[in-house]
RONU-444691 format. One line per 10 residues: their letters; for each residue x, y, z of C-alpha. Coordinates in Angstrom, 1 decimal, padded with zeros to 4 digits, always signed. Each point is the difference from the previous one (the first is absolute). Example, Ala and Ser with C-alpha at 12.3 -4.5 7.8 and 13.67 -1.06 7.14 Angstrom:
% residues 2
AS) +012.3,-004.5,+007.8  +001.4,+003.4,-000.7;
This chain:
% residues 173
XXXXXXXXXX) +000.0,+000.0,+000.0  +002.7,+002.4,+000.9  +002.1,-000.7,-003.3  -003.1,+000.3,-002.1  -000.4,+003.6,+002.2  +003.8,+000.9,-000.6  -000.7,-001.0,-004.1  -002.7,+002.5,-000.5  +001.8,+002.7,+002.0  +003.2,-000.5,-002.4;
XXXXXXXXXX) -002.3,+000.1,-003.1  -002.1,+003.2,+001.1  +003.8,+001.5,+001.0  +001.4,-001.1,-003.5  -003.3,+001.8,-001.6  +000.6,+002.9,+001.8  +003.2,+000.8,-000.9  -000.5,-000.7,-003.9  -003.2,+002.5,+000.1  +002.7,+003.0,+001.7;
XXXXXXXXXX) +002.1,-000.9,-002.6  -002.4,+000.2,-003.1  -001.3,+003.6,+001.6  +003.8,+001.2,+000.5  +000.5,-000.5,-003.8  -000.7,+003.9,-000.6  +002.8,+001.4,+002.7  +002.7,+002.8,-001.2  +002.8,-002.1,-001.1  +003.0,+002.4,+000.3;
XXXXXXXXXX) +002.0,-001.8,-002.8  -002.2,+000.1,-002.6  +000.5,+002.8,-002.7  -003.2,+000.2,-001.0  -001.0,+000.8,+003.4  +001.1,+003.1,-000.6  -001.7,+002.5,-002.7  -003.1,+001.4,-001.1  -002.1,-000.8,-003.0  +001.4,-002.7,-000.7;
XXXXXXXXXX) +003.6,+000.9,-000.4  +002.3,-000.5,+002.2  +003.8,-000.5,+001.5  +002.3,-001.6,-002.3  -001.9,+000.0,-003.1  +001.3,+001.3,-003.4  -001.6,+003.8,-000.3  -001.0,-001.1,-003.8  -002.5,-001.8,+001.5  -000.5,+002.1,+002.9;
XXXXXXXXXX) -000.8,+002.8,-002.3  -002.1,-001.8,-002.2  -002.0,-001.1,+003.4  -000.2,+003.4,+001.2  -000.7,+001.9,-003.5  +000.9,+003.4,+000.9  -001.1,+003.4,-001.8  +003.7,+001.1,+000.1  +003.1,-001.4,+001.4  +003.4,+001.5,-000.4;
XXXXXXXXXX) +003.4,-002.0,+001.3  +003.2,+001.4,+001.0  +003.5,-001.3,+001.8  +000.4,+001.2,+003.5  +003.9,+000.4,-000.8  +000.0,+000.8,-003.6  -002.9,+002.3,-000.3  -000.9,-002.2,-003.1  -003.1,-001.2,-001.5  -001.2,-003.2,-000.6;
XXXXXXXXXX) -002.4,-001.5,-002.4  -002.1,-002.9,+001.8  +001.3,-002.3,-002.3  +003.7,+000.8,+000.9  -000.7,-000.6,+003.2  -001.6,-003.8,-000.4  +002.6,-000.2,-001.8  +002.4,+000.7,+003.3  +001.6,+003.4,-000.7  +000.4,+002.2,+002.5;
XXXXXXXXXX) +001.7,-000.1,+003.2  -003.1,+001.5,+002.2  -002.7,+001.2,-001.8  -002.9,+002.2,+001.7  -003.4,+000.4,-002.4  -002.7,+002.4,+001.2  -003.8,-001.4,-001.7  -003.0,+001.3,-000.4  -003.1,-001.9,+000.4  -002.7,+001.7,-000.5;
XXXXXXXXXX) +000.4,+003.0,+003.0  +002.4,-001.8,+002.0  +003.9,+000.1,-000.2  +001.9,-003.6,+000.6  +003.4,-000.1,+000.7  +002.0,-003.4,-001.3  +003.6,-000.4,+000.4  +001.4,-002.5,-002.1  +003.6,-001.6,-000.3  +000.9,-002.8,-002.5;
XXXXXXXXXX) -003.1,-000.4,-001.6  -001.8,-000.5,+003.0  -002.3,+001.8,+002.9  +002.0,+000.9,+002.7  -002.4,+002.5,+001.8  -003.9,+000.9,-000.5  -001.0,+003.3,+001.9  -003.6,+001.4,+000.0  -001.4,+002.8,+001.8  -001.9,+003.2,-001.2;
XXXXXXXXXX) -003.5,-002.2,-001.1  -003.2,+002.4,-000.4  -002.8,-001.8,+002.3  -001.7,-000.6,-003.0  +002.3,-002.2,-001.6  +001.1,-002.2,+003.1  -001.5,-003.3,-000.7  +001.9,+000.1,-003.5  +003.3,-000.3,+002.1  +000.2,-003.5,+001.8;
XXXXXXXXXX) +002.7,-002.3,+001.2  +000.0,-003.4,-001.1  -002.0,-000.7,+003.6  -002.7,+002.3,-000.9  +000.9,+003.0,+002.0  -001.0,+003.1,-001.3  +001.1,+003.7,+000.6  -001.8,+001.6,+002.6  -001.4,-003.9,+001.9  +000.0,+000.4,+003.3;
XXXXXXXXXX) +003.2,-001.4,+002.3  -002.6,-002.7,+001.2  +000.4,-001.7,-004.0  +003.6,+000.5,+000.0  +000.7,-002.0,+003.1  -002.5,-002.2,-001.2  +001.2,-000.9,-003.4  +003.7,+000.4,+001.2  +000.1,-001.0,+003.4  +001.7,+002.5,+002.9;
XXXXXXXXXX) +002.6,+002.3,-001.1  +002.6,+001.6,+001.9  -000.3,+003.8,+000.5  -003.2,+002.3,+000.1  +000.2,+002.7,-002.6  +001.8,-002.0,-002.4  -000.6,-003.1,+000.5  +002.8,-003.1,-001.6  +000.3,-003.0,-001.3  +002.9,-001.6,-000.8;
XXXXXXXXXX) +001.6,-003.1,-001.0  +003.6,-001.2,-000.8  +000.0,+001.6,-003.5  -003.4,+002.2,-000.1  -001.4,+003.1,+002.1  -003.7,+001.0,+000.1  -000.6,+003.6,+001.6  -003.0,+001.6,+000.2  -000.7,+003.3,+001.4  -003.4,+000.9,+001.9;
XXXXXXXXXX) -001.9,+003.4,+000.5  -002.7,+000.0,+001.8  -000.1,-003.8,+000.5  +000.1,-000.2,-003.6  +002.3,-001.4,-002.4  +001.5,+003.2,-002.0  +002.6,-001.0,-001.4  +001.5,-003.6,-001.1  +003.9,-000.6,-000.8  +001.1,-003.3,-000.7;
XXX) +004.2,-000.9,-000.4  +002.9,-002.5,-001.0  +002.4,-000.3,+002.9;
C-alpha cells in the first residue's frame, strides 16, 4: 500500500516538473541574438536584411572614424570599420550601428504616441507598455530608470519615464 502511495507521489512529482518546464519555454534567454531587436531585426544580423525588414523612408550611413559613407550594400558586404546609420521610419528616427556586415547596436527613442505599437521587440513590447509588460515579458531587470538585461555577448536597456518604456537600446558586447 505504501509503495503504491510513494508510486503515484513520484508520477504526480514527475508531472509537475515537466508542466514548469513547458510554461518556462518563453523566458528571456540572455544568449540568444534575436532576443535582442525590434521588428524583427535584431543583433548580429546582416543590415541588408535588417534594412529590407525595417523599410525606412531614408537612411544615410557614415564611418565613425572616416566620416565616410556607405551604401547598404557595402556594408552587407563587410566594409567599414564601424558604421553608424540614422533611419527614418515613418516619423521616428532609428539608430543602427553596424560593423562587418552585421548589427552591432539597435537604438530607439523619440516614438510619437501614435505610432508606438509599430515599434516592438521580438517579445511584443511596445513603446510606451507599461513596466508591469516589461518585467513580464522579460523577467526582472537590474536598475529602475534604465532598466538591463544582459548576457555573455548581448545587452538589452531600456529606459522608463513615467513607468513607461521611452526608450529601447539594444547592443553587442
Amino acid at each position: 500500500m505504501k509503495y503504491t502511495r510513494f508510486i503515484q507521489m513520484m508520477v504526480m512529482f514527475v508531472l509537475a516538473v515537466i508542466f514548469l518546464q513547458a510554461c518556462s519555454g518563453n523566458e528571456f534567454d540572455a544568449e540568444n541574438p534575436k532576443e535582442y531587436g525590434i521588428n524583427g531585426v535584431y543583433l548580429g544580423q546582416n543590415v541588408k536584411e535588417a534594412i529590407e525588414i525595417l523599410r525606412p523612408t531614408k537612411a544615410d550611413f557614415m564611418d565613425m572614424v572616416t566620416r565616410q559613407t556607405y551604401t547598404v550594400d557595402q556594408m552587407a558586404a563587410g566594409e567599414g570599420d564601424a558604421v553608424m546609420g540614422m533611419l527614418l521610419i515613418d516619423r521616428t528616427q532609428l539608430i543602427l550601428k553596424v560593423q562587418k556586415g552585421q548589427l552591432q547596436s539597435i537604438m530607439l527613442s523619440g516614438v510619437p504616441q501614435e505610432d508606438a505599437q509599430k515599434f516592438k521587440t521580438i517579445r511584443g513590447l511596445a513603446m510606451y507598455d507599461a513596466s508591469e509588460k516589461l518585467t513580464q515579458l522579460y523577467g526582472m531587470g537590474t536598475g529602475e530608470k534604465e532598466v538591463i538585461y544582459q548576457g555573455k555577448s548581448y545587452k538589452a536597456s531600456f529606459g522608463l519615464a513615467n513607468n513607461l518604456v521611452a526608450w529601447m537600446r539594444f547592443d553587442k558586447l
